[in-house]
Residue, then its C-alpha position, 0 to 999 in steps of 0.5 A: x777243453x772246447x770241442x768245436x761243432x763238426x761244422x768247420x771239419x766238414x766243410x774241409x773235407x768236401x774241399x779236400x775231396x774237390x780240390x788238390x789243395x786246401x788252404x785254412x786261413x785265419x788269425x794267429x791262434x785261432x785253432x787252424x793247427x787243432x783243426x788240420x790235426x783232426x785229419x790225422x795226416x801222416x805228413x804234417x810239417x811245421x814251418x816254426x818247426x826249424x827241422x822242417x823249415x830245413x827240410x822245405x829248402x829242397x821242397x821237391x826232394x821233401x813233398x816228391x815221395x810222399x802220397x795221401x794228405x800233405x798238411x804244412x802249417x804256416x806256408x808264409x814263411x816258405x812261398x817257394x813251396x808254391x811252384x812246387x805244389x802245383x807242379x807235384x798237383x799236375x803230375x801226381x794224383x794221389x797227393x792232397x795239400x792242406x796249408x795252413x797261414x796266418x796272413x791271408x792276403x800275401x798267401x792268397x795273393x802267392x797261392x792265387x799266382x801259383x795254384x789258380x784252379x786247384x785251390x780253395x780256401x776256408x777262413x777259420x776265426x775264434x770260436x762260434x756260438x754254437x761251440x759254446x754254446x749259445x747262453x754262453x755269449x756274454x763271456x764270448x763277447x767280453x772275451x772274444x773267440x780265441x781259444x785261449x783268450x775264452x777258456x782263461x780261467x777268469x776275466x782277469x787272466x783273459x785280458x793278460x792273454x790277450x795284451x800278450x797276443x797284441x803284443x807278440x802280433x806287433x813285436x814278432x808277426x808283424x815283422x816276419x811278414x816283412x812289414x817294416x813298421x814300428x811296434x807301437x807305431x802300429x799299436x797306436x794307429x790299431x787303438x786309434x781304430x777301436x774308437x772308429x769301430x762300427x762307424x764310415x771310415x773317412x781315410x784323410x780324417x784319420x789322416x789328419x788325427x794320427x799325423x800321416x799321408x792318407x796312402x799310410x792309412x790305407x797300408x796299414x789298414x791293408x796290414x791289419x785286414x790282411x792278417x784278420x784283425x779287422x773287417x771293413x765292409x763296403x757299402x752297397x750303390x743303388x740307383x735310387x736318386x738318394x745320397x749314398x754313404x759311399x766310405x766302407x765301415x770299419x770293425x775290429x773283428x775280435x771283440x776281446x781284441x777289441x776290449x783289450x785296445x780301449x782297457x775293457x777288462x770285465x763286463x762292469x767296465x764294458x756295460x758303462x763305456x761310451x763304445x758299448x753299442x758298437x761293440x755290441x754292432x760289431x760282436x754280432x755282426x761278426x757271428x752272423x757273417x760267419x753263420x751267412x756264410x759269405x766272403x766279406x766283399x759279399x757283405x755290404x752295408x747300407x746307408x744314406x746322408x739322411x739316415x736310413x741304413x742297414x747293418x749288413x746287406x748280402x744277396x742269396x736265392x736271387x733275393x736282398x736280405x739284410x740285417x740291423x743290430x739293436x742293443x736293445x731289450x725291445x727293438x721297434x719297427x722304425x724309419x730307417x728299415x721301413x726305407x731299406x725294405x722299399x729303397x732295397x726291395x727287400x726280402x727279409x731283415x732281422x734285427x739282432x738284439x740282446x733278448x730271449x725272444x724270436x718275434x715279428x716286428x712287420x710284414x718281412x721285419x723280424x726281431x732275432x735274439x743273438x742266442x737265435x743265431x744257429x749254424x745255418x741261416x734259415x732264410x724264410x720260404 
């Protein structure tokens, strides 16, 4: 068993003490439920659980007596609950609600409604780096961040797991979210995605491929960014008389979702497929937005038509940073991030690449191992 670092359960306990509710957002299976049960509540209520889903038909009968800490699990199968909780947060000061769903945009959109002012949330994915430890990366890569998919005792078993998740996410999450699409309808359009992983999303291009209006792109891909399984991050305007790139970019979060999609089943398979640089964007990508600490519409990439870009683009302390990743053993200063660093005015830009070893690359460029990558970002002075 993995004990993830204390890093999550800190941050909710200083939300918990500022905020009357609390809301764990993530994907199915991530350890939200591991995570809230750390808290040791004394009421905790399931809504899987059909008693407790019973108990919920009457919400204030069931919540009204009870004082301390409130954890529900999977909240969006009840969004009557919401009403209730805010008025039981305006007329009693000893209760405190932690939440807990699996559909991030309808349990924002509801709670957003309902607890305006009284809410905060904390997303929680797979693994991070530091859970495992950092050395342990390729095994995280290949696999991805859920716990399951991680600890499976081989590649093998792993890669079973994760065609069940796919599956059950398709064939049962999907449809209690009240999205009326077919299994495999959805199953081809998220594998058609993999090949797009790491590149400008064109809508109608896409469109075009699976044989559906450009408006069904945009909904199922609100589907799928909804409930966590992608990322796209939307590039960042500057007024600097250059074309800009202006579509967002598009990642599968999970890397072992990912290699599950396009039939990755161990490292030989991953180290000489066409995909093996964007998964590699991607995965670290992914580790770093989490360690920077941003919401996503706080991440940006940069990109021009003549070729300049930057990964990821993110502004703190007042200042531009960004971030370029390389699957390479000896990244190099080039073109493209000499024109981000003045077109930007930039700060600092790290290049993450595969190697063993921190080094500069030119005044304000500096080559970052993933392994490198720590709970914190350590922004220069």
């Amino acid at each position: 068993m993995i004990i993830r670092r204390p890093t999550d359960k800190a941050a909710l306990t200083g939300l918990i003490k500022t905020f009357p509710v609390t809301a764990i957002l993530g994907p199915r299976q991530s350890g939200k439920t591991t995570l809230a049960l750390e808290f040791k509540a004394e009421n905790f209520f399931d809504l899987e659980n059909p008693q407790d889903l019973a108990l919920m038909a009457e919400p204030l009968l069931a919540l009204k007596p009870l004082s301390g800490l409130i954890v529900i699990d999977e909240i969006q199968r009840a969004s009557n609950l919401f009403p209730v909780i805010r008025h039981l947060v305006d007329t009693r000061k000893d209760q405190r609600f932690l939440i807990l769903g699996s559909a991030s945009r309808d349990l924002i959109r509801q709670s957003a409604e309902s607890l305006a002012g009284r809410i905060a949330y904390h997303e929680l994915a797979g693994f991070r780096l530091n859970d495992i430890g950092q050395n342990q990366w390729r095994k995280l890569w290949l696999r991805g961040g859920l716990p399951r998919a991680y600890t499976a005792r081989t590649d093998a078993e792993s890669y079973l797991w994760r065609e069940q998740y796919v599956a059950t996410f398709l064939e049962r999450d999907i449809p209690q979210l009240g999205i009326t699409i077919p299994s495999a309808t959805l199953r081809k359009f998220w594998t058609m995605l993999c090949h797009y992983h790491g590149q400008i999303m064109n809508h109608a291009e896409f469109a075009r491929s699976f044989g559906v209006s450009d408006m069904t792109v945009r909904r199922y891909l609100d589907i799928l960014e909804g409930t966590f399984m992608i990322r796209q991050i939307q590039p960042w305007y500057v007024n600097i008389g250059k074309r800009l790139v202006k579509r967002p970019k598009l990642y599968v979060r999970d890397s072992g979702l990912l290699h599950s999609l396009m039939a990755i089943r161990a490292n030989k398979d991953l180290m000489t497929h066409n995909k093996l640089g964007a998964s590699w964007e991607g995965f670290a990508l992914e580790i770093a937005a989490r360690v920077i600490g941003k919401r996503n519409e706080e991440l940006a990439f940069w990109s021009t038509h003549s070729g300049a870009e930057v990964d990821l683009f993110w502004q703190e302390h007042g200042k531009n940073w960004a971030i370029e990743v390389k699957y390479s053993e000896a990244p190099r200063l080039t073109p493209s991030i000499s024109s981000a660093l003045k077109d930007l005015e930039l700060q600092h830009v790290w290049v993450i690449y595969p190697g063993e070893r921190t080094y500069s690359l030119a005044p304000k460029v500096t080559a970052l191992p993933l392994e490198a990558v720590q709970d914190k970002w350590q922004y220069p002075l």
